[in-house]
C-alpha positions in Angstrom: 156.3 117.1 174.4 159.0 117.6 172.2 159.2 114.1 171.2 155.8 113.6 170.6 156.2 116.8 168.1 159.0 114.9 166.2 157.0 111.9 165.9 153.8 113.9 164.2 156.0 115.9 162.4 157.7 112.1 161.1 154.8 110.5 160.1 153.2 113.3 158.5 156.1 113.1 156.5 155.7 110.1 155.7 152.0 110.4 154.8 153.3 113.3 152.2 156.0 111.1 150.8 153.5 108.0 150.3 151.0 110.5 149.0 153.5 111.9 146.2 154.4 108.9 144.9 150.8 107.9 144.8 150.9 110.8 142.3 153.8 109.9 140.3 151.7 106.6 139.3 149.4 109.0 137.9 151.6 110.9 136.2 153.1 107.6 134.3 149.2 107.1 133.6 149.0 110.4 131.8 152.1 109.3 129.7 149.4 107.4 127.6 147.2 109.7 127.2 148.2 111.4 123.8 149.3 107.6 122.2 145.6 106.1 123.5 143.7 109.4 122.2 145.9 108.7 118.6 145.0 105.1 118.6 141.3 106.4 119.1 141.0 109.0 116.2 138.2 108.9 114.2 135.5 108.8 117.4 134.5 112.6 117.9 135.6 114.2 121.1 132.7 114.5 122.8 131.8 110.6 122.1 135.1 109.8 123.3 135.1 111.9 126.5 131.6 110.0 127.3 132.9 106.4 126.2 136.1 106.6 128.5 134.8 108.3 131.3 131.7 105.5 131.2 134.6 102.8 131.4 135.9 104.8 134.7 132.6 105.0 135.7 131.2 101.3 135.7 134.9 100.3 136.9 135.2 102.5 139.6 131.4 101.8 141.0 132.0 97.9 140.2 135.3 98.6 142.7 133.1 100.7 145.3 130.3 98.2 145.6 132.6 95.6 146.3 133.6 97.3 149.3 130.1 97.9 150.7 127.6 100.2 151.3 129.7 102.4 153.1 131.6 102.6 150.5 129.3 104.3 147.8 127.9 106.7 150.5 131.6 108.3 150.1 130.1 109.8 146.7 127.6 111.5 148.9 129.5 115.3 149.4 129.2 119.3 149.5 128.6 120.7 145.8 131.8 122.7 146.0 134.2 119.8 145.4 131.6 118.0 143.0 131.2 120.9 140.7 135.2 122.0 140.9 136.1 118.7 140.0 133.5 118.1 137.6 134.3 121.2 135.4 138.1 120.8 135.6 137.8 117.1 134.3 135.0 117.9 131.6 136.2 120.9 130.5 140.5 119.6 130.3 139.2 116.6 128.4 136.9 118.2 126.0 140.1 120.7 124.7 142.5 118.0 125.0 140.8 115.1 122.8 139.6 118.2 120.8 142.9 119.5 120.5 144.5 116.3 119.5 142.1 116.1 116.5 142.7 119.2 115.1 146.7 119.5 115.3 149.7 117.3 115.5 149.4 115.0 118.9 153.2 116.4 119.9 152.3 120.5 119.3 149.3 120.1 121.5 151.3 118.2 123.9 153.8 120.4 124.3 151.2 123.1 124.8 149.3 121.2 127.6 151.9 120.4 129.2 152.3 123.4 130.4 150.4 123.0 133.7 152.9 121.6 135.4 154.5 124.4 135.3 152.0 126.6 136.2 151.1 124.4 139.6 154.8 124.9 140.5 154.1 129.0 140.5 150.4 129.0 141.6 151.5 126.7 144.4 153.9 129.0 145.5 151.9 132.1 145.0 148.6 131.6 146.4 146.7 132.4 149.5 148.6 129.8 151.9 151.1 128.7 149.6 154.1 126.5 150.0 157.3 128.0 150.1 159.0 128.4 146.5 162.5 127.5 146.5 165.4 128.2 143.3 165.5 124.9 143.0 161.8 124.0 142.2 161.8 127.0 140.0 165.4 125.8 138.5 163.5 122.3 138.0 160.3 123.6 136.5 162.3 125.8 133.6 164.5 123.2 133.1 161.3 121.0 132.6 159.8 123.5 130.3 163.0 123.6 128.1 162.9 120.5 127.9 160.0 119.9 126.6 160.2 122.6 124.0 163.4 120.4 122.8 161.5 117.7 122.0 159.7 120.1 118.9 162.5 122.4 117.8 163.3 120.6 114.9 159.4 121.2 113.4 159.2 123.4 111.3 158.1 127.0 112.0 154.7 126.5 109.7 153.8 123.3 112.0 153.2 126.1 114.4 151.0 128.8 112.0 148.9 126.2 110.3 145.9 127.6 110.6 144.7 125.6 113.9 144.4 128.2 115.8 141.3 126.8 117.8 143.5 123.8 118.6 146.3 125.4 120.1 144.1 127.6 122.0 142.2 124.5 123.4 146.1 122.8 124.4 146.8 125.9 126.3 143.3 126.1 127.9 144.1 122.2 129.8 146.9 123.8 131.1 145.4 126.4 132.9 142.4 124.4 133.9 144.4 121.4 135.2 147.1 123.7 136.9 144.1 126.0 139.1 142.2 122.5 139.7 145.5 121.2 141.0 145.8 124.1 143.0 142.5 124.2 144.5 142.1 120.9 145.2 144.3 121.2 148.3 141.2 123.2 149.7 139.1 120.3 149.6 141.7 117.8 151.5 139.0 116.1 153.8 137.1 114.9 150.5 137.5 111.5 150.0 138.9 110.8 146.2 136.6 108.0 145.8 134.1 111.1 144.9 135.8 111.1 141.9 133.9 108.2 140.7 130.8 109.9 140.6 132.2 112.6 138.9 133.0 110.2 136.6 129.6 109.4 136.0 128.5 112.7 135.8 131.4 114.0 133.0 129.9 110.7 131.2 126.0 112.0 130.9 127.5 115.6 130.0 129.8 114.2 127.2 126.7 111.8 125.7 124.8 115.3 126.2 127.2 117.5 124.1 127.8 114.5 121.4 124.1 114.2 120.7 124.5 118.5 120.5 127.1 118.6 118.2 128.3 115.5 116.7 127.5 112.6 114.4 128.1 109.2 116.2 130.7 106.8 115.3 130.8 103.4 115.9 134.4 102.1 117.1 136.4 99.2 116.0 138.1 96.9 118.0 141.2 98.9 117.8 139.4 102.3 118.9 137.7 100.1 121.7 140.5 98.8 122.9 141.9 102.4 123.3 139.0 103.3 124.9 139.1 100.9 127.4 142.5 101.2 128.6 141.7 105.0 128.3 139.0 104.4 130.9 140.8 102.3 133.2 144.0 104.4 133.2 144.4 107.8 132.0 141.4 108.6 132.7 140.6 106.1 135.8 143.1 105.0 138.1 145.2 108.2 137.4 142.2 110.9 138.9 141.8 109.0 142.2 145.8 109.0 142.6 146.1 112.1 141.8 143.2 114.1 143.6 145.0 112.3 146.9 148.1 113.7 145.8 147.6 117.0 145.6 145.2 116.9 148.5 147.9 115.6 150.9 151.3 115.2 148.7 154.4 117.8 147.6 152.2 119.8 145.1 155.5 121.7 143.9 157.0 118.6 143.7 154.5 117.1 141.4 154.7 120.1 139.7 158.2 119.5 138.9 157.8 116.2 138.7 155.2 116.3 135.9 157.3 116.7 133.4 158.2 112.9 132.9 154.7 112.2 131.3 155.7 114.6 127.8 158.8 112.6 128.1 157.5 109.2 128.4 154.7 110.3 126.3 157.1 111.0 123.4 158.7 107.5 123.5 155.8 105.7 123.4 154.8 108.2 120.3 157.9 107.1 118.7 157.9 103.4 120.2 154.5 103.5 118.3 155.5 104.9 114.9 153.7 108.3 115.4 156.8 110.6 116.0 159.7 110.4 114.5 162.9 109.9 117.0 165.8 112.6 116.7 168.8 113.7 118.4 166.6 116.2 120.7 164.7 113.7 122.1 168.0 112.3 124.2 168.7 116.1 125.0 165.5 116.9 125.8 165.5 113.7 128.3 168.7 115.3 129.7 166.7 118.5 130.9 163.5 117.0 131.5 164.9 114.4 134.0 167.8 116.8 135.5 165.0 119.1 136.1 163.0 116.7 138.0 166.2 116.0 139.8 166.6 119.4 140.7 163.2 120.2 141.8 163.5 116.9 144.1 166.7 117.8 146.2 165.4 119.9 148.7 162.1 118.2 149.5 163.3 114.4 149.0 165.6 115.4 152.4 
């Protein structure tokens, strides 16, 4: 009996492990995010939210149908999922694409980016909640810091511009994506593939809200291009790994773990000619990735 304990309690952490790094992949997905919304500027955020989320859509269906019937009755579950993962997606993407055209791409990064760690603390904290240690708490401020690092050399009237609506909408993402990531545990036995629909369903609200508020824009090849890779990645791939990674991965972890994608988001910023490389990236690298470190120690054994 006590053998056969060891072995469950082996292979389910093994389905954990598999199921976190599942969600680092979308976390290096994410790390595009700001650079692919940049490339797209100019389409309205409503029109964009409904352009890539219509690329996920017809991608991920294209995928499901290849697979079989059986495969598209997986869409087919409770509203409580549906409409928790509908609103988180809609509602994150609408501030964040809304955000990024109203204030600097790295300021509303910074301030998105703090749901990771928020997940670290809800995680902990909530009905059921897995066990905080010091040194996912060490990892997530260290995390935090770090990314503050990466702006300290702005200066102070980047920050009281006026764009107050902006700012507001970064720090709404990171409560919305934090509770969704936190909630979604409760809904472990739901297939991600779900996610496709919902897909679908942000897509017809987005075309919805554009035709409500906004003036359409046709996009060139280069906003296209964005869009695409927007739909496969950012906003594709990466919501199918992670809904199975916090559904069945190390959700403090992740949390801590997060942190990379403001990082990597920054080089590829900088790679691109959008932000300006300083001395604060490397140190802000140096907490970033020794916070991530940090947070890993106890869980990695």
């Amino acid at each position: 009996m006590e053998a056969e304990t060891t072995i469950l309690q082996q292979l389910q952490q093994k389905r954990t492990f598999k199921a976190t790094a599942i969600g680092i992949a979308a976390i290096l997905f994410w790390a595009g995010l700001a650079l692919l919304t940049v490339t797209a500027r100019g389409i309205p955020p409503f029109e964009l939210l409904a352009l890539s989320f219509g690329v996920a859509f017809l991608a991920g269906v294209i995928v499901l149908a290849a697979r079989g019937r059986q495969a598209l009755v997986r869409l087919r579950q409770p509203p409580g999922p549906w409409l928790t993962a509908f609103a988180a997606i809609f509602l994150y993407h609408a501030l964040y694409f809304y955000a990024l055209t109203t204030v600097p791409p790295a300021e509303a990064g910074l301030i998105a980016y703090l749901w990771p760690l928020l997940i670290v603390l809800f995680a902990a904290v909530g009905p059921g909640g897995e066990r905080l240690r010091l040194n996912h708490l060490g990892g997530a401020i260290l995390g935090l810091l770090g990314t503050a690092v990466l702006f300290v050399d702005h200066p102070p009237e980047t920050f009281v511009s006026g764009a107050a609506a902006g700012y507001t909408a970064a720090f709404g993402c990171a409560v919305i994506w934090s509770g969704y990531s936190v909630v979604n545990r409760h809904f472990a036995n739901v297939p991600s593939e779900m996610l496709i629909g919902v897909c679908g369903a942000v897509t017809i609200a987005g075309l919805v809200a554009h035709g409500l508020f906004e003036t359409m824009v046709w996009p060139d090849t280069r906003q296209w291009l964005a869009v695409v890779l927007l739909g496969i990645g950012p906003t594709g791939l990466a919501f199918l790994a992670w809904d199975h990674a916090t559904k069945h991965g190390n959700l403090l972890l992740l949390g801590a773990l997060s942190y990379l994608a403001p990082l990597l988001s920054t080089a590829l910023l900088v790679a691109a000619g959008q932000t300006r490389p300083t001395g604060f990236l490397a140190l802000a690298a140096l907490f970033i990735v020794g916070g991530a470190i940090l947070a890993s120690l106890r869980s990695s054994r």
